[in-house]
Each structure stands twice: as C-alpha cells, then as structure tokens.
C-alpha positions in Angstrom: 10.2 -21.5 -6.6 9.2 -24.8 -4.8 10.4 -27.9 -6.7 6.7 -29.0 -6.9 5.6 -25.5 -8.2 8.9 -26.5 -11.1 7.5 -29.8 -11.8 3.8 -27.7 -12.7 5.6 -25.5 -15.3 5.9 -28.9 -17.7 2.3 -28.0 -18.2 2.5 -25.1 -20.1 3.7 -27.9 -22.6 0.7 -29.4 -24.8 -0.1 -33.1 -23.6 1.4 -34.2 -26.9 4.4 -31.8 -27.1 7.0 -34.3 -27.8 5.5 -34.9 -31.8 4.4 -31.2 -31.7 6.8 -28.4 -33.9 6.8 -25.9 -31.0 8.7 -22.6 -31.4 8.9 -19.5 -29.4 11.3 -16.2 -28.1 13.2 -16.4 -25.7 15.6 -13.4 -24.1 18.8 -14.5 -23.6 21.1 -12.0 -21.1 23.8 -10.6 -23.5 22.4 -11.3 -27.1 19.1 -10.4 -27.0 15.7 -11.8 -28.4 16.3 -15.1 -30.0 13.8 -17.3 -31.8 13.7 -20.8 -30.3 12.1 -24.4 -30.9 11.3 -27.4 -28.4 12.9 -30.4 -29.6 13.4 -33.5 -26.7 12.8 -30.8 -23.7 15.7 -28.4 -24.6 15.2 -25.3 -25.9 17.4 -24.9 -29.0 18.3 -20.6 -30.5 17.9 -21.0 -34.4 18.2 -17.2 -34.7 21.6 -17.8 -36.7 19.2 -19.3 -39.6 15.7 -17.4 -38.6 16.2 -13.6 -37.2 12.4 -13.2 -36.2 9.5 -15.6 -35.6 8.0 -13.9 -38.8 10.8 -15.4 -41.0 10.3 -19.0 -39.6 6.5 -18.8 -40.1 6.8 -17.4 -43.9 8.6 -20.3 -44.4 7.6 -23.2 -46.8 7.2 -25.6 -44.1 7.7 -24.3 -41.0 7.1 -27.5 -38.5 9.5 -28.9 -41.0 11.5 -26.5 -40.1 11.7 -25.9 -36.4 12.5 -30.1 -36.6 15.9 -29.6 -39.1 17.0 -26.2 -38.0 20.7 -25.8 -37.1 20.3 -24.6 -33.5 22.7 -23.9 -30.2 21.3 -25.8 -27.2 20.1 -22.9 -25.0 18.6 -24.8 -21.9 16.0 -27.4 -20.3 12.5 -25.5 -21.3 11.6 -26.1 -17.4 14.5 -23.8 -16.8 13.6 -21.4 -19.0 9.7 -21.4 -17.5 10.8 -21.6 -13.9 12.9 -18.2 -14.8 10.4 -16.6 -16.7 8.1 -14.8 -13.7 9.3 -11.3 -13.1 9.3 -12.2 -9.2 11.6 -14.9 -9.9 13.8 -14.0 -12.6 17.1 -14.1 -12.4 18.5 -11.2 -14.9 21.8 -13.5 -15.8 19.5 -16.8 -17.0 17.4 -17.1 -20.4 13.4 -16.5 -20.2 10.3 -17.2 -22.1 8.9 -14.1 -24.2 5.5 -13.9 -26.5 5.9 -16.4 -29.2 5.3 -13.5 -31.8 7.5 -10.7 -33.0 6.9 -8.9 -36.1 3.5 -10.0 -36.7 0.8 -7.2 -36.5 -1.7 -8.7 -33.8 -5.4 -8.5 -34.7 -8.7 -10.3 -33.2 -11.8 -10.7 -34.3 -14.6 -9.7 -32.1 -18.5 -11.0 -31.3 -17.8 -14.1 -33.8 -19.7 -16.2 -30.6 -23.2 -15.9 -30.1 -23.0 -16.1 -26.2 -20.2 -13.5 -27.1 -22.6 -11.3 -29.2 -25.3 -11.4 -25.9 -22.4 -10.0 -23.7 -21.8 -7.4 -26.1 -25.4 -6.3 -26.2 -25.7 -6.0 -23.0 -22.3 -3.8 -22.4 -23.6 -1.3 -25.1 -27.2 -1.2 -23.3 -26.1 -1.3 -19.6 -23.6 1.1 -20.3 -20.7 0.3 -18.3 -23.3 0.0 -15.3 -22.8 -4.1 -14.4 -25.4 -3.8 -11.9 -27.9 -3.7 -14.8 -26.5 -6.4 -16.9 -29.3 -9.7 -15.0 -32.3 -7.4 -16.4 -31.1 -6.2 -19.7 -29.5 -9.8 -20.1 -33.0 -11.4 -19.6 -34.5 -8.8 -21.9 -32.7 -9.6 -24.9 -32.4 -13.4 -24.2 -36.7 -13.1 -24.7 -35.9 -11.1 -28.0 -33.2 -12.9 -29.5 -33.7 -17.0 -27.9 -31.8 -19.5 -29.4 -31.7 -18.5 -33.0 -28.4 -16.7 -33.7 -26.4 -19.7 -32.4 -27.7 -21.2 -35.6 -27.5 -18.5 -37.8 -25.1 -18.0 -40.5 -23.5 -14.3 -40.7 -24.7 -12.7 -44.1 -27.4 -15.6 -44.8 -31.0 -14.3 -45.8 -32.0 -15.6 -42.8 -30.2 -13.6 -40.7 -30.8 -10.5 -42.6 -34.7 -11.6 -41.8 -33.6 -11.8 -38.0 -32.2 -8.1 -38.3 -35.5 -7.0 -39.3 -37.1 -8.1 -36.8 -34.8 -6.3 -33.8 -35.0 -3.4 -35.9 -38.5 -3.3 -35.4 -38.5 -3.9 -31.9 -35.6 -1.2 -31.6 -33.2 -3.8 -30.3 -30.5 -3.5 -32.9 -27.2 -3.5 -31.8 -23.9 -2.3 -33.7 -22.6 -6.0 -32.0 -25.3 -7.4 -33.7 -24.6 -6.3 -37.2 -21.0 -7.7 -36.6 -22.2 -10.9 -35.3 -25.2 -12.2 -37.8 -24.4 -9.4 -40.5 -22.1 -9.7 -43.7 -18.9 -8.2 -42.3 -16.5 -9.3 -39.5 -15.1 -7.4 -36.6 -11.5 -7.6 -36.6 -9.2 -4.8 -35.1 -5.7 -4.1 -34.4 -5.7 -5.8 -30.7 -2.2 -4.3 -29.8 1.0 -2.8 -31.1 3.7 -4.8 -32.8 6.1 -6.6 -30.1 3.8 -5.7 -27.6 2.6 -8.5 -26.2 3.6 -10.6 -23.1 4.0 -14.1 -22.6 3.2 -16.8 -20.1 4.1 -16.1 -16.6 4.1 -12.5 -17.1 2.1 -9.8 -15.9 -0.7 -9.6 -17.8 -2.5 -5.6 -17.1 -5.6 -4.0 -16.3 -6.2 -0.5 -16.7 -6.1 1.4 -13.4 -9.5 2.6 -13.8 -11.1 0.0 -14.8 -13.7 -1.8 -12.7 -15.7 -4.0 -14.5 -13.2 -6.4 -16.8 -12.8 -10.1 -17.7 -10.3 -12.6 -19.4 -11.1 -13.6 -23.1 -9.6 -17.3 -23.7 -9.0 -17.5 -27.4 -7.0 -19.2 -29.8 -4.8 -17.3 -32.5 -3.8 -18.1 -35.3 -0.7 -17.6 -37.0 -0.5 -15.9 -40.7 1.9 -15.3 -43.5 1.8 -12.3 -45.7 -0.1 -14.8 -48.7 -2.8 -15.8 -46.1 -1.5 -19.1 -45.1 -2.4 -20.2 -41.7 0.1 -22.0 -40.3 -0.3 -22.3 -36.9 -1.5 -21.5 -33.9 -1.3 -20.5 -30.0 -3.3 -19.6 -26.9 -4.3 -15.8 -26.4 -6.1 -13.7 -23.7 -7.5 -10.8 -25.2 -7.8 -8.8 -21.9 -10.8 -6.7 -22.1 -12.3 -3.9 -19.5 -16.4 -4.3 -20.4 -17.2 -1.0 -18.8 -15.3 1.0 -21.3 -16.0 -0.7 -24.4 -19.9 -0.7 -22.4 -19.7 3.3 -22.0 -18.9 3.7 -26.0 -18.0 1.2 -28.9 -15.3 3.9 -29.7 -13.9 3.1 -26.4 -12.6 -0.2 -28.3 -8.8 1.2 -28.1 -8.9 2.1 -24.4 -10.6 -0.9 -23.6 -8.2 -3.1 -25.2 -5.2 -1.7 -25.8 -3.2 -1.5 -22.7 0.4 -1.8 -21.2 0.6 -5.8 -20.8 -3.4 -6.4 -21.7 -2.0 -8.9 -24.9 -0.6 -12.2 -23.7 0.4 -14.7 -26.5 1.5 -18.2 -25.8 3.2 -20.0 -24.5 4.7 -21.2 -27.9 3.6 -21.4 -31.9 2.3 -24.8 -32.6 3.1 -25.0 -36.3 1.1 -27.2 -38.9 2.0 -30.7 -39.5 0.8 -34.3 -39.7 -0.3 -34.5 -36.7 -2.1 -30.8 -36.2 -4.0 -29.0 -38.6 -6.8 -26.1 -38.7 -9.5 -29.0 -38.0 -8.0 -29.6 -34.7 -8.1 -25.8 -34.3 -11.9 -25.7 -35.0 -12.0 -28.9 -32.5 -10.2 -26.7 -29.7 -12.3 -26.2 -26.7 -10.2 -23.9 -24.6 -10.6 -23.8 -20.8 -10.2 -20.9 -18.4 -9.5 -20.7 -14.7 -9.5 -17.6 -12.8 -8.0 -17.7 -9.3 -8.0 -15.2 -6.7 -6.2 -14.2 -3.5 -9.5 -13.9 -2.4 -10.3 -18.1 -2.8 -12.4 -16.7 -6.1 -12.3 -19.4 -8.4 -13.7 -19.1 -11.8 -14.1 -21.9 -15.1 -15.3 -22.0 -17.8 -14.7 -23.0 -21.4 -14.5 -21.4 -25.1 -15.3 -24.2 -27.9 -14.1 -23.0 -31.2 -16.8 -25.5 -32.6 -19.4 -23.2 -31.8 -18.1 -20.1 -33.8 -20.1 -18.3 -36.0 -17.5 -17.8 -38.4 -15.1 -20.5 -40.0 -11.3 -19.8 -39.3 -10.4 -19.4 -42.6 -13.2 -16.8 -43.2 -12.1 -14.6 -40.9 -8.7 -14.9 -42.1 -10.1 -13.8 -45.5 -11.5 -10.9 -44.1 -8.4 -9.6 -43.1 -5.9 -9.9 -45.1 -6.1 -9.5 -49.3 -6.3 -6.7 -52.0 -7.9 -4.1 -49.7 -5.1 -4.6 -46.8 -1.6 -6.4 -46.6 0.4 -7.7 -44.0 4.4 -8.0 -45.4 5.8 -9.3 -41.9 2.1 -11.3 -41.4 0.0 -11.6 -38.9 -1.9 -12.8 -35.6 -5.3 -13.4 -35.7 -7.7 -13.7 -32.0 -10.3 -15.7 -33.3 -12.8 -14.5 -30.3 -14.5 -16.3 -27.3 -17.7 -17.5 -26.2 -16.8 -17.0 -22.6 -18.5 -14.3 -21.2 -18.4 -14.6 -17.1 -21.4 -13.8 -15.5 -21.1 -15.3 -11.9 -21.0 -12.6 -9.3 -17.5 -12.3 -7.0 -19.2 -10.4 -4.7 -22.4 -8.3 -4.5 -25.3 -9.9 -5.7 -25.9 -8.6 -9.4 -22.1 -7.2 -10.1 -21.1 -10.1 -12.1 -17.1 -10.9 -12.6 -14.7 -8.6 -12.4 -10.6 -9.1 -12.1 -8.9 -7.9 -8.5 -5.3 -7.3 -8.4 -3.1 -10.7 -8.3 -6.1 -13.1 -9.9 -4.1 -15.8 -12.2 -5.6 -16.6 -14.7 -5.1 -20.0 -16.8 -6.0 -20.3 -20.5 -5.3 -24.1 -21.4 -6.0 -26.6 -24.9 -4.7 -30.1 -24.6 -2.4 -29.4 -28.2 -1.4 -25.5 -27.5 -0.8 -26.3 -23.6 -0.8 -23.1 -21.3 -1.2 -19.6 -20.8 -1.2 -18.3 -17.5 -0.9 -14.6 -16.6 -0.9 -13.1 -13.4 -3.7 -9.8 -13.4 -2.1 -6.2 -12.3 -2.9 -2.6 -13.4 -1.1 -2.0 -16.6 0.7 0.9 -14.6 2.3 -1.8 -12.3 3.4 -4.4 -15.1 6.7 -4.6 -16.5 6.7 -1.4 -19.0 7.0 -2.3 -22.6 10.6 -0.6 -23.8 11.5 -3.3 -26.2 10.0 -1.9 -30.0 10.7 -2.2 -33.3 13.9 -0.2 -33.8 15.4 -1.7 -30.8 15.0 -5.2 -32.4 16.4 -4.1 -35.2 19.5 -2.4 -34.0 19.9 -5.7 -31.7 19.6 -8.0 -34.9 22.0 -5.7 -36.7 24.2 -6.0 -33.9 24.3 -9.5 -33.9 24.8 -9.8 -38.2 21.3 -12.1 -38.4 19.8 -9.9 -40.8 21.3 -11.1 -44.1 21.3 -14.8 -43.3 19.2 -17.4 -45.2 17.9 -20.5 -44.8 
C-alpha cells in the first residue's frame, strides 16, 4: 500500500472523530476477536472489562464508557486500517472487523418514497431491468408527488390506497411504505457481517443489483438506541424483482452485510437528531472508469427512527443480546453503465464508498459472494474463544 493510499485510510474516521466515543472489533493474531475504542488515534482492547460489543452497548452509558475503560494499547488505528484489506493483510498484525457482534442484524425496507418507486417497479418489471424507464414513468403519472408527504397509517394515506386499488396499481411495497406496518426483516445472520475494506459479495447469479447506503442504528435489549454506524445493505433487484419471497436470496448472502467502520455511541456531542440530519453519500467506482453518486438523506424518511425501532422490538419479539437496525435508503440508481435502458448494475471489483461527516466511512470492494472471504467465524466459535481467554465472567 502506497504511503498516499495510508494517509486516505484516516478518512474512514468521522471529520469530528477526536470528541466522538468510537468503538469497534478488531482480530488480533493469537487472542482472537477483541472489542476496541478510538481514543487520541490508537486503538485501545477493552475486552478484559467488555467480552462482546453487545456488553458495551447494554451499558448505562456507553460513550461514557468507551472514554474510562481500562484498555491495552493495541496499535495506531491507520495501522490497523492499512492491514485490514484481504490483499494486503499481513496474518501476524491486528485488523479492523464489523463493529457488531452479538447483535441480531435487521433493516427496515421501502421506509423512502424514492425507495418505495424502486420497489414498485422491481415487483412489476419483474427482474427484467430493461423495462424499468416505462413501468417507472407509468407509476410516477399514478402516484406524483404525494407519498413523499404522506404519513404511513394516516387517513390520508389509507385514501391514497384506494385509489391505486382502483386503478389496479397496488403494490405489496406500497402497503409497507404508506400503510400502518413497517417492513423490517432479519438482514443477515448473527457475526455475519463484514467490515470496511473487506469484500463485500454479490450473488454469482445475479445480474441486476445495487448498493443501499444506510445508517444503522444500534439497540439494547430495552429499546434504547444508542448509537449508530454506516451500513450497505447489498441488494440483487432482480431477485427480490422476480418474487417478494425472493427477499432471503436477495439479501442474504456470503459477505452481502457490511457494517462500519466503527459504533459512534451517544453523547453530548451526537444524538438521534444528528442521525435524522445524516445525509449519507455514495460513490461507486469501477474498473471500468464507471463512476456513480448519489446521496441518502435520512431527513426525508417516511418513518421516524424511533418508530421503526418500536416496531421491532417489544412484547411481541425480544432481543436479549440487542440489535441492529438498517433504517433504509432513498438511493435507488437509475443511470445506465451501459446499454441504453439497463440501468446500474455492480461488475466485479466496483468500490464502493458509503460516507457521513460524524460516522466517517464504509468502503467495500464488490465480488461474488463465492469469491469473498468465507464466513467460518460463528457463534460457538466466539464463545469457545472468549472461554478460552476467561472474559466471560468479568464485570464492569
């Protein structure tokens, strides 16, 4: 790696990092998966006081807590970036892992109403991109402008339903996206996801897909959001196009769940209000000289944060290790790569960046699931490492 491409890494860092309460996972050659913290550019292990990332965040105060943590100095967090790519890893040196570890991971879907459109038109084009510009236009002249004011459950968007009933354009994505009840599914397996500067994958067969830029929020057991990270919710839009029971194949994946690159925890000087303030950018690059941006402003979702949250955890379903929570984009790519009318699709290689001024970056370089790095690290194995290691009796 070129000292200049080094120096870049230091962006992964939000602009403010030095007053943020940053914590992640790192792998560290001999022990094992350790939870981490930033504090003054190092990267500090507080596993000895905090076995899994789930432990710190069910914490009373968890930025308080990544700042007073007893913690051995591990390395520079440039090192541990620069070391974290798969072509570049040396096997001997600590690396950068997804920020999350017991958490189940769960996003909501179609909470956008650019996001809702897209949806529309994969269930009606049926996996067939080539047919998205017409259907696209068709619903834009039913639909218009009004769901990106609408309100999900409100009387007037129960009149809106009506209406597309009538005119037999109803949509199971509609009903999710102006009706009463959220979408929100299991995105991926516990300890599944990667991190930044991994491989991020793409089903094989696959051959009309896209990047999702989202934020996700971080959530105890009790419902408490306390913090937050970047995510890209890799999603293959001719499967889920072909059939809405698809969802699974479509987004569950070898590597198709990057998380990062750290937790930004709660404090004075970040809250859920910057979170519904985020705009999060996106920037596909290819080998081809493809380039791709476009943006994802949280300040446009149809529903609130904490209202999803609510929808997801509570008397009907529980979450003892807590959770993850996509909260869904409005980026829906639409410019053709190549034959007029095909729209976006990923190629082998493509990077893609996923960026917010306060959760830094995310960037993934796109492969075919088969060819990532296989996912052999699970539940028992954490276990028997923390055993191992005697951190799962300590308190804090």
């Amino acid at each position: 790696m070129s000292e200049a491409a080094y120096g870049d890494l230091l962006t992964a860092l939000p602009v403010d990092h030095e007053a943020g309460a940053l914590a992640g996972r790192v792998w560290r050659p001999g022990l094992g998966p350790s939870v981490a913290v930033v504090r003054n550019g190092d990267v500090l292990d507080v596993s000895a006081a905090c076995a899994t990332m789930s432990a710190l965040a069910a914490l009373p105060d968890p930025a308080k807590a990544v700042r007073t943590l007893p913690g051995e100095r591990i390395a520079p967090v440039a090192d541990i970036l620069a070391n974290t790519s798969p072509d570049t890893r040396d096997p001997t040196k600590p690396w950068l892992l997804a920020p999350v570890d017991l958490q189940v991971i769960k996003a909501a879907g179609v909470t956008f109403a650019v996001s809702m459109l897209e949806r529309v038109i994969e269930e009606r084009a049926r996996g067939d991109a080539s047919s998205a510009a017409a259907i696209r236009a068709e619903v834009t002249r039913l639909v218009g402008d009004d769901l990106s004011r609408l309100k999900p459950g409100s009387k007037e968007a129960m009149d809106l339903k009506t209406v597309l009933v009538a005119q037999n354009a109803w949509s199971q994505y509609l009903e999710v996206g102006i009706g009463p009840d959220a979408e929100v599914f299991t995105k991926a397996p516990t300890l599944s996801a990667v991190g930044t500067l991994m491989d991020a994958g793409i089903h094989p067969k696959s051959t009309w897909n896209n990047p999702e830029p989202e934020v996700v929020l971080v959530v105890t057991a009790e419902g408490r959001i306390v913090g937050a990270s970047l995510g890209n919710d890799v999603n293959l839009r001719d499967f889920e196009g072909r059939s809405a029971l698809l969802l699974s194949k479509a987004k569950d994946n070898n590597a198709s769940c990057a998380i990062g690159p750290f937790i930004r925890f709660f404090d004075e000087g970040f809250s859920l209000d910057d979170v519904r303030q985020t705009t999060v950018t996106l920037t596909v690059e290819g080998r081809d000289g493809f380039r791709l941006e476009g943006s994802s402003s949280i300040s446009k979702i149809s529903r609130d944060p904490e209202d999803l949250v609510a929808q997801t955890v509570g008397a009907n379903h529980q979450y003892p290790d807590g959770f993850v929570l996509f909260l869904g984009t409005m980026f829906a790519p639409t410019q053709d790569r190549g034959e007029a009318g095909m729209g976006f699709t990923h190629k082998p290689d493509d990077i893609v960046t996923i960026a917010a001024p306060k959760l830094g970056a995310l960037t993934n370089r796109i492969r075919p699931s088969s060819a990532c790095e296989p996912w052999t690290f699970g539940l028992t194995a954490l276990m028997t490492n923390l055993a191992q290691r005697g951190l799962l009796n300590q308190t804090v």
